[in-house]
N, C-alpha and C positions, 0 to 999 in steps of 0.2 A: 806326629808321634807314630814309631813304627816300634812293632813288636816281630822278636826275631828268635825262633827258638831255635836251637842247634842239638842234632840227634847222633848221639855214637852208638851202632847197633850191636858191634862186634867188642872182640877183647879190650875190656874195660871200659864197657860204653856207659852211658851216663845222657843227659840232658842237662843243658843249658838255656838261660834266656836272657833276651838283651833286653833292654825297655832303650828306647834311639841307640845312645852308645855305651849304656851302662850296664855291665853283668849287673841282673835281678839275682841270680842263683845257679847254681852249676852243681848237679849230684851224678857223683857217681853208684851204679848198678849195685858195686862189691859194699855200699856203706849201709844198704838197705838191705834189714831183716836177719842181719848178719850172712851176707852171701857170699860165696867164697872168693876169693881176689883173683880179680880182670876178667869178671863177670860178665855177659853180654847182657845184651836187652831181647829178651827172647821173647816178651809178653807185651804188647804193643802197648795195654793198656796200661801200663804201667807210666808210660809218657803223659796219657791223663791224669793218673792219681798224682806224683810228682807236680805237672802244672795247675793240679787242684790244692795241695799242699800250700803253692804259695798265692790261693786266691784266681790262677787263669785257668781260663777256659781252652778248648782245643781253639774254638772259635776267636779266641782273642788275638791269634799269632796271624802274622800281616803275610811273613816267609818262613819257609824251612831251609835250612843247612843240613843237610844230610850224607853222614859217614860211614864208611864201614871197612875191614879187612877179613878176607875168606880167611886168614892165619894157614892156607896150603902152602904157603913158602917162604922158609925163614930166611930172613939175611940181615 
């Protein structure tokens, strides 16, 4: 059993998790608190509260996936 959480830090970031190959949950940034759209993750701790939300721990995740865009250049 592998736990795999997946982190978008930048423009419209959000967290996900997999339990083996199944999405647990996928939130994005902009849907929490009413925050404005394509929100980053600017508060680390906020990838805690979210995997406390659905019952994990930091400690329960096996890998990280981790994403991000600077948004310095459009194309």
């Amino acid at each position: 059993m592998r736990i795999t959480c997946g982190v978008k830090l930048t423009q419209s970031g959000g967290v996900a998790l997999f339990h083996d190959d199944v999405l647990e949950f996928n939130v994005e940034a902009q849907k929490l608190e009413n925050n404005r759209r394509y929100s980053d993750v600017d508060d680390l701790t906020l990838i805690a509260r979210i995997l406390g939300d659905f019952g994990y721990k930091i400690s329960d995740v096996d890998q990280w996936a981790l994403d991000g865009w600077d948004g310095a250049i459009h194309g």
